[in-house]
N, C-alpha and C positions, 0 to 999 in steps of 0.2 A: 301889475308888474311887481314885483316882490320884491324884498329888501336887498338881495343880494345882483339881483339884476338891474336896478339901478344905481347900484354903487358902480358897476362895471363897465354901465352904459355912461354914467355922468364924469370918469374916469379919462373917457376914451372921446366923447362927443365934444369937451370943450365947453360945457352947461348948455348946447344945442337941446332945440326942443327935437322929441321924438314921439314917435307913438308905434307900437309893436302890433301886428298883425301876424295869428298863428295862421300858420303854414299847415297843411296834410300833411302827415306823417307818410311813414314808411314803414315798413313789417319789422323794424330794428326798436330799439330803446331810447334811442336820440328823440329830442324834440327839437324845430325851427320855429323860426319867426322873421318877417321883416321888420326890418328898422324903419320906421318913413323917418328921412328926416331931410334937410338941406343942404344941398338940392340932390342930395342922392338918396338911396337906400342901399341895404349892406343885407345882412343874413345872420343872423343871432343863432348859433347851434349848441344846445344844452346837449353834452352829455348825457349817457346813461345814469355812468359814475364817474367824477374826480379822474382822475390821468394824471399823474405827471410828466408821462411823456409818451403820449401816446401816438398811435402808430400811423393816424390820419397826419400829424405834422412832417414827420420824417419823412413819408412815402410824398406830400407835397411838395416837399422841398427836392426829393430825386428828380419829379416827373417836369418842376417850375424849370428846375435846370438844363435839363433835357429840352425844354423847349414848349412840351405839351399842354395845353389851353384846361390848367386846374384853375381854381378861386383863388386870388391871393388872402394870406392871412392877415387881417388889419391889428386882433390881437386874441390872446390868449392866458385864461387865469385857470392855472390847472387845477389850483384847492378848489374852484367852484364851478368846475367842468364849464367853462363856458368858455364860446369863442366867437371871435366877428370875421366875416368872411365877406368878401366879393360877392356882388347879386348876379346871378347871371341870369334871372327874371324868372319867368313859369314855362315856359313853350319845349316840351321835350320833345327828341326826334320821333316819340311815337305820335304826339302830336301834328309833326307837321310832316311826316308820313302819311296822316290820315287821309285816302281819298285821292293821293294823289297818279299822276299818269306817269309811265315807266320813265320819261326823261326825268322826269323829278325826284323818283327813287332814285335812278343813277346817280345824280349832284348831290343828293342826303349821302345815300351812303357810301358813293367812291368817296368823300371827306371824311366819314365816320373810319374807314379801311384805310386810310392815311392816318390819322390822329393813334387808331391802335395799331399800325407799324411802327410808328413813332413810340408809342409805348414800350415795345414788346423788343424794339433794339438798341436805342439808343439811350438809355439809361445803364447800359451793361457798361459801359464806357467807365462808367463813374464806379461799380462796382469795388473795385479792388480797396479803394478808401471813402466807403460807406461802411456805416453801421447800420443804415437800414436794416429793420425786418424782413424788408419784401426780398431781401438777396439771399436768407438763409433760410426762411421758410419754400418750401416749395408742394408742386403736387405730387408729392411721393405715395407706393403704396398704403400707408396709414391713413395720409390726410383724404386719398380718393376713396379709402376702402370704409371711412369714416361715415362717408355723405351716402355709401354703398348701404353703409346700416343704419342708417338714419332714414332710408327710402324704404326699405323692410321695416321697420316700427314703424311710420306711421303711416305709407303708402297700403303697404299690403296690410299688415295686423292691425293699425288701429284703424283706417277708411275703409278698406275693403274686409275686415274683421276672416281676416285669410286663417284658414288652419291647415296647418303641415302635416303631411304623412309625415311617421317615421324615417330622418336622414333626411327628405325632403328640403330643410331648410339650411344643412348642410349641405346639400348638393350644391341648392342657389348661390350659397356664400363663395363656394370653390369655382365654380363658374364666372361670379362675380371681380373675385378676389383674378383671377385670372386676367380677364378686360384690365382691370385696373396695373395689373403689372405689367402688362405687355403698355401703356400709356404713358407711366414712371421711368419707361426705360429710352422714350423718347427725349432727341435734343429741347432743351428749353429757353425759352425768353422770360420777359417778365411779362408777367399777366395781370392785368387788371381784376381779372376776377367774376366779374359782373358788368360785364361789358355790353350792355344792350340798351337799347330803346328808351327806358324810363332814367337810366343813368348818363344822358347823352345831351344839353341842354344846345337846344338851337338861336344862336346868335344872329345878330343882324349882319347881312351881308353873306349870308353860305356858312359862316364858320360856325364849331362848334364847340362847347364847354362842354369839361368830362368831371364827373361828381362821383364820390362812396366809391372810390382809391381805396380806402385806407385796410383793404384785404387784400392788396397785391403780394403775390408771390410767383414766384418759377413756376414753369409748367408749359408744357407742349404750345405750339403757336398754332395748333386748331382749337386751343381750349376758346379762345375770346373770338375767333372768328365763328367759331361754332353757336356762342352768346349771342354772336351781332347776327347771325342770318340764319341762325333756328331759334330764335328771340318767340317766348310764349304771349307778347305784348302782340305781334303785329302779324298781319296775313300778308307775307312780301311773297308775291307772286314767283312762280317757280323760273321762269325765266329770267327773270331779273336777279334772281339770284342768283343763280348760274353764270350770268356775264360778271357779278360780283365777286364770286370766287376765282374766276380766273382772272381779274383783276390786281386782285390780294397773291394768287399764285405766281403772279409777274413781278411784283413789289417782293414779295419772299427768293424769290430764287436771285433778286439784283442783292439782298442782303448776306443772301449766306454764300453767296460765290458761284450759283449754279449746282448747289451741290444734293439737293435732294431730288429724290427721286418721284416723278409725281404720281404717279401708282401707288408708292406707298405713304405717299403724303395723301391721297384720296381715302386711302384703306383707313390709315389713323383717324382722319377726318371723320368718316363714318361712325368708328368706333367711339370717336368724341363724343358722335351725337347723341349716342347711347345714353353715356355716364352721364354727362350734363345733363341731359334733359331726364334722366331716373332721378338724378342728383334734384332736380326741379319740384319732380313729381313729387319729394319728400318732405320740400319746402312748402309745397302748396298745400297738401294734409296737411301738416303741422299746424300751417296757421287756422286750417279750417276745424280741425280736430282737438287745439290743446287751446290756440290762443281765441277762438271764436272770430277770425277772421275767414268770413265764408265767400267776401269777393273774390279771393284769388281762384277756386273751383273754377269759376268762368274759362281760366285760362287752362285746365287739365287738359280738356279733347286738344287743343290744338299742340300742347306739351307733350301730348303720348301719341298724338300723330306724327310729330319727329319721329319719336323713338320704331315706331310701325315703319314709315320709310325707310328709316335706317338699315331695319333686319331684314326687308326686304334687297337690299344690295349686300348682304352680308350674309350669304347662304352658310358659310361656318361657324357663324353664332346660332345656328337652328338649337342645338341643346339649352340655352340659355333661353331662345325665345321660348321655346315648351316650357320650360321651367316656370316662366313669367305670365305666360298667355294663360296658365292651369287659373291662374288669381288674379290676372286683371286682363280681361278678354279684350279689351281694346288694343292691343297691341299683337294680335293673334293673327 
């Protein structure tokens, strides 16, 4: 424990004994730990870097108000990026998905599709006098077209070591850039961002805790359902998901007054799958190709199997799929 971590801890515990147990990271720059101490434990979260006001507080303070089951914040030293946080234990919803039989998918995740309805509408409310981040950032063409070229470096050129004919890689861009604006032009909630499986922390009693908020922004309301049930963590059977979207279709049409159309709420959806799960594919290189994180590969075939169903119901993305299929044949 190091000099500045326990000045923070002996600050906040009251000269309580403790003893810190590191945590598994996550593909981010943050580090955890538990606190043991009496008679509870907490959640010690270091920082990348210093904040002074960074965007995990604000965005938990939207969603605590809203209602939504985040960590409370016990405290927070921003010169020394540290913060103590609610435990909400080890047992993710991919964990206790694991193995189970479709009534139990159902009760996981009609509460997982509750918890992000609750996200995605009821913080709008508050909107007008927030300063939050999560309300003025959103998935506009830039930020999608962002993750678009971040899936070209390291998806196709640096894993698949792709080379473009000539205009080739312009073509993809316009194609791409295209998906993405027709996405931008849709109505938005707020998004969680990263709404799946390993962000999803299973409580006693059915409930559940929702973690790594702190990238919420605007953005279509297939974006996070599209996270929770084309999720590269879990094999949720095809029929279970299916009653699960039109679950979430029934919950969506009582919030916005009936007014979408579900054909083209279907159509968007698909298109979601796409970008997301390209958007995935770019992450999962990355870590495998820059950071030397090679566990996440594991989850590619089932990542670029979205994306393969998807252009399968989307026979007017066939120029994009050609595009795509030439450098990475699994999606062909």
């Amino acid at each position: 424990m190091d000099l500045a971590v326990r000045d923070f801890l002996a600050g906040r515990l009251n000269g309580e004994e403790c003893r810190l147990e590191k945590l598994a990271g996550d593909a981010s720059t943050r580090m955890y730990f538990r606190v043991h101490c009496v008679p509870k434990t907490l959640i010690l979260m270091r920082m990348g870097e210093p904040d002074p006001a960074p965007a995990f507080v604000s965005v938990q303070q939207v969603l605590a108000r809203a209602g939504v089951p985040v960590p409370a914040i016990h405290a927070f030293d921003p010169a020394a990026g540290l913060m103590l946080l609610e435990d909400f234990g080890d047992r993710t919803l991919e964990q206790a998905a694991r193995g189970a039989d479709e009534k139990t998918w159902i009760a996981l995740y009609s509460e997982a599709l509750r918890v992000m309805a609750d996200i995605q509408f009821r913080p709008l409310k508050q909107r007008a006098s927030s300063s939050c981040p999560c309300f003025s950032l959103a998935f506009d063409v830039e930020k999608l077209m962002f993750e678009m070229d971040f899936f070209i470096a390291h998806t196709l050129e640096n894993w698949k070591r792709a080379e473009f004919a000539p205009g080739e890689k312009q073509a993809l861009r316009a194609e791409l850039e295209a998906l993405c604006r027709e996405l931008a032009a849709e109505p938005r909630v707020l998004c969680h961002r990263d709404y799946h499986s390993r962000n999803l922390m299973a409580l006693p009693g059915g409930a559940l805790g929702v973690i790594d908020f702190q990238d919420a922004r605007m953005g279509p309301a297939q974006y996070d359902l599209v996270s929770l049930l084309h999720d590269s963590y879990v094999d949720m059977p095809a029929p279970v998901r299916e009653k699960l979207y039109g679950m979430y279709l029934e919950r969506h049409e009582r919030e916005t007054g009936g007014g979408a159309d579900p054909a083209r709420f279907r159509e968007v959806y698909l298109l979601m799958i796409l970008q997301r799960n390209l958007k995935a594919a770019g992450s999962f290189a990355y870590l495998d190709c820059v950071k030397n994180m090679g566990r996440y590969l594991a989850r590619m075939p089932q990542c670029l199997g979205h994306v393969r169903d998807a252009f399968e119901q989307l026979a007017r993305m066939g120029t994009l799929r050609g595009l795509l299929a030439k450098h990475l044949p699994e999606i062909g």
